[in-house]
C-alpha positions in Angstrom: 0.1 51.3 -3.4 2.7 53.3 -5.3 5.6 52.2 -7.3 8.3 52.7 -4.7 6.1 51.0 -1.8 5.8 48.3 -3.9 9.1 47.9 -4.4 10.1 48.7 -1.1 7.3 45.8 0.4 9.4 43.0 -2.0 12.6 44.7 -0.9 11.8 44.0 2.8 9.9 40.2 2.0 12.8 39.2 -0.3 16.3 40.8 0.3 16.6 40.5 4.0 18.7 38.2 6.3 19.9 35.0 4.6 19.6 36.4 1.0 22.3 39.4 2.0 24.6 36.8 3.7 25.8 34.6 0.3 29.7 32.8 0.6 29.4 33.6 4.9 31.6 30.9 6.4 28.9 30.8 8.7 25.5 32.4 9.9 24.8 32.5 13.8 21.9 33.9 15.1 21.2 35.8 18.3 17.5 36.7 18.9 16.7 38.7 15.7 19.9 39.2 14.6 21.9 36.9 11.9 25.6 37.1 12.4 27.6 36.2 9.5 31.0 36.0 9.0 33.3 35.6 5.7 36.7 34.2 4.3 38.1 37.8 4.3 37.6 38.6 8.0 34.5 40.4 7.7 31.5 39.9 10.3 28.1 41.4 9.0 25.2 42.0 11.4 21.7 42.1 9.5 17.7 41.2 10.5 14.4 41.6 9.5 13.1 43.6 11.9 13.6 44.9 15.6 10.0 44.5 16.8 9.3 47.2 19.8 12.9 46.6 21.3 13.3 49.5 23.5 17.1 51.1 24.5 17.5 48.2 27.1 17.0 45.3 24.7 19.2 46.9 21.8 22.2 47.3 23.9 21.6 43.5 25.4 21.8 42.4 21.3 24.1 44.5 20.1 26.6 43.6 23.0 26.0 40.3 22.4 26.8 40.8 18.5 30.2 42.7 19.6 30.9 39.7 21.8 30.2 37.0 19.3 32.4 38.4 16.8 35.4 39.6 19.5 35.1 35.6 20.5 36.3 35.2 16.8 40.2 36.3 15.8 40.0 36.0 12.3 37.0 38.5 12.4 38.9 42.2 12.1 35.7 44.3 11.0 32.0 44.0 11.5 29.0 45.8 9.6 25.9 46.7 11.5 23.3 47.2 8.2 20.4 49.6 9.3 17.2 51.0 7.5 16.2 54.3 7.6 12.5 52.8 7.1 12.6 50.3 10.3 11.1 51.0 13.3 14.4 51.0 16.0 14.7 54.4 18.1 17.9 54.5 19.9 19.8 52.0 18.3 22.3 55.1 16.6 23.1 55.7 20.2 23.4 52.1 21.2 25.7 51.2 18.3 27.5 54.6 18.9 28.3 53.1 22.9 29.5 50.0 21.5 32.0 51.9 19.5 30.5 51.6 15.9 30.8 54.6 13.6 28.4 55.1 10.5 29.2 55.7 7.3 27.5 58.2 4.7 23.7 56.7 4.5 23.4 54.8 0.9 20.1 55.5 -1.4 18.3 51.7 -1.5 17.5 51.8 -5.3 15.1 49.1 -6.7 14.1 48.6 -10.1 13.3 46.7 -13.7 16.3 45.3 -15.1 14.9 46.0 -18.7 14.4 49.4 -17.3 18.6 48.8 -17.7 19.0 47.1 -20.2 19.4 49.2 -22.7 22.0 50.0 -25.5 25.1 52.2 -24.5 27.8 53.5 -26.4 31.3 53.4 -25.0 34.5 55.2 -25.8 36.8 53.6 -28.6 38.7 51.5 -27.0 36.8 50.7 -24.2 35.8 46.9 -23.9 33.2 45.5 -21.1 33.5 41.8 -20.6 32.9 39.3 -17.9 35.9 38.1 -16.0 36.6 34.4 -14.2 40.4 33.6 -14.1 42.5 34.4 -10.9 44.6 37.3 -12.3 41.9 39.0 -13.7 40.0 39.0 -10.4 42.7 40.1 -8.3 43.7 42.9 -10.8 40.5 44.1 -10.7 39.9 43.7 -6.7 42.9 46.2 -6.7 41.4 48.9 -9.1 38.6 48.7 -6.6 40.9 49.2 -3.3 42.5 51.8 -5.1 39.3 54.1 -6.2 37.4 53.0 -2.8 40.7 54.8 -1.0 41.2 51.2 0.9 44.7 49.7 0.9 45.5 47.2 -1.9 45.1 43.9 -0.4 44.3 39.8 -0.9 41.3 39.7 1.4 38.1 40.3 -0.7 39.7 38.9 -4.5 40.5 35.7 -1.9 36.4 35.6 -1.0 35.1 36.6 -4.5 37.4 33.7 -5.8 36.1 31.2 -3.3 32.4 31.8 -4.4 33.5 31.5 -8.2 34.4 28.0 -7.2 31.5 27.5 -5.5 29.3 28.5 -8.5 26.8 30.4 -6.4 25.7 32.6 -9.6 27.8 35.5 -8.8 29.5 37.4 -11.9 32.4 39.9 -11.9 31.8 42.5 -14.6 34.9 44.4 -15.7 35.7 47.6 -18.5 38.9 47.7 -20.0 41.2 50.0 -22.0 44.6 50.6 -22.5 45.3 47.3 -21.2 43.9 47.9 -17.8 40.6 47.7 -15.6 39.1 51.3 -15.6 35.7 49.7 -14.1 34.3 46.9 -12.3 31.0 46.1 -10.9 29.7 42.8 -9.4 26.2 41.2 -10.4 24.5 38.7 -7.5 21.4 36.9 -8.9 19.7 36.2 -5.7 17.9 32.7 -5.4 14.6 32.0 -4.9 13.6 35.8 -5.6 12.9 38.1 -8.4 16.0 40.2 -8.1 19.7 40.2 -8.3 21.8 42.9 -7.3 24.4 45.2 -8.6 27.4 46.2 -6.2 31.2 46.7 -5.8 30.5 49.5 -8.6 34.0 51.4 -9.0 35.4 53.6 -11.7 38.9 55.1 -12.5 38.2 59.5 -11.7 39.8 59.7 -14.9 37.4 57.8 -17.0 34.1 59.1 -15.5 31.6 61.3 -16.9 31.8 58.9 -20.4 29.1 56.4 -20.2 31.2 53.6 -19.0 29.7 52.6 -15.2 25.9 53.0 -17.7 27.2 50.3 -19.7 28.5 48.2 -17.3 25.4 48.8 -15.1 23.6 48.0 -18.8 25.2 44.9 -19.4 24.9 43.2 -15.8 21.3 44.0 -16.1 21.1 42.1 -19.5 22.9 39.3 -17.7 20.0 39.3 -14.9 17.5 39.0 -17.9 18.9 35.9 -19.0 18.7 34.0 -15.7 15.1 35.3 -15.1 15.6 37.8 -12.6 13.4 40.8 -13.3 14.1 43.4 -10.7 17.6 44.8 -9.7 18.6 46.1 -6.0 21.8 48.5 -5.2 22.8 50.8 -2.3 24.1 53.4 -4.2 26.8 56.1 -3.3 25.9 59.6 -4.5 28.2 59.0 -7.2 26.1 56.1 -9.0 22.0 57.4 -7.5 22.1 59.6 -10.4 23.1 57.0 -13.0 20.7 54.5 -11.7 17.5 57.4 -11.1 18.2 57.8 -14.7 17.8 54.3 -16.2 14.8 54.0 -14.2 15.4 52.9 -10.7 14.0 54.5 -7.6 14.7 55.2 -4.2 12.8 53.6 -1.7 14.7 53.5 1.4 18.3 54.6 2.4 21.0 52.4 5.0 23.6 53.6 6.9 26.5 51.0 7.7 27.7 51.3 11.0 31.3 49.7 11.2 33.4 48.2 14.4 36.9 47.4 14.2 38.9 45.4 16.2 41.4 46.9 17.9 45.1 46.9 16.1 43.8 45.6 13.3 
């Protein structure tokens, strides 16, 4: 078995369903499906496999999904998570009737973290640290709105704060300089398995191209280390795949997001 199907075989065994749903308000489930929902009015539709359903049985489960979710008002948005590797023909067309739209596909990159961890110098004046306290998590929630294109808002700081106070593992990784955040990247240890992942990665456009997302990549990876996780898992943009290809991690997979949106909201 190769490298990458290795990885992919733990990805599949380890990182699927209740490990992708941390800080939900609450997990339902609806034949193979597990529908979560979270503080910031996010619903999230994941599972660890189809089996053979055919086009009938996919639009039964995903208009059931739609349904749970409309039945809830605080839920505005809802992610469908697919896998370019599983085995579901039709279910673009399904999802597309039930008026979801997919995103760019993501590269599902798996590797070492001491493949990461590795020394990398940053500009002068450019500081990576960890951050806990309330107005450092909101400021850098809002560098993140603003490089993602989104609008500035409460709603995800508000969720990432509630699961600091729970003390589920998770850690908010930040670069500074000038005073301000010009990078920020989550790390989620994930329990019971060898891997934690790496996500929310955002820089400034002006401060790219100098090292600074490696190092932050670099340093979460280090963090991993030290509470014994030895593999680390991203869905990368095209913007970070190359980073990540080049400290060692591989592609095994890709997912498209397919997203539903209430309407008015």
């Amino acid at each position: 078995m190769s490298e990458s199907a290795r990885f992919l075989a733990a990805y599949d065994e380890q990182l699927r369903t209740d490990a992708e749903t941390p800080g939900a308000v609450s997990v339902k489930r609806h034949g193979p499906l597990h529908l979560a929902a979270f503080r910031d009015g996010r619903g999230f539709v994941t599972y660890r496999d189809l089996g053979d359903a055919g086009t009938e049985a996919l639009r039964r489960l995903v208009r059931g999904a739609v349904d749970c979710f409309r039945a809830d008002p605080g839920i505005t948005r809802v992610e469908w998570k697919t896998r370019s590797h599983d085995h579901a023909p039709g279910l673009h067309e399904v999802l597309l009737g039930h008026g979801f739209v997919p995103d760019p596909p993501e590269s599902i990159m798996i590797g070492g973290a001491q493949a990461l961890s590795v020394p990398v110098p940053l500009p002068d004046g450019v500081v990576v640290r960890q951050v806990v306290d309330e107005p450092e998590v909101r400021a850098m929630c809002a560098m993140q709105d603003e490089v993602f294109g989104d609008p500035v808002s409460d709603g995800m700081a508000d969720a990432l704060l509630h699961r600091l106070s729970l003390g589920d593992g998770m850690q908010l990784w930040v670069a500074e300089a000038d005073g301000g955040i010009v990078s920020a990247g989550r790390l989620e240890p994930v329990e019971g398995t060898a891997f934690a992942g790496i996500w929310g990665g955002a820089t400034r456009p002006e401060w790219r191209g100098r090292g600074i997302y490696r190092a932050l990549t670099a340093r979460r990876a280090q963090s991993a280390l030290g509470l014994g996780k030895t593999l680390i898992h991203s869905d990368s943009t095209e913007f970070s795949r190359p980073i990540l290809e080049r400290s060692g991690l591989v592609k095994v997979s890709t997912t498209t997001p397919y997203r539903w949106r209430r309407e008015g909201s």
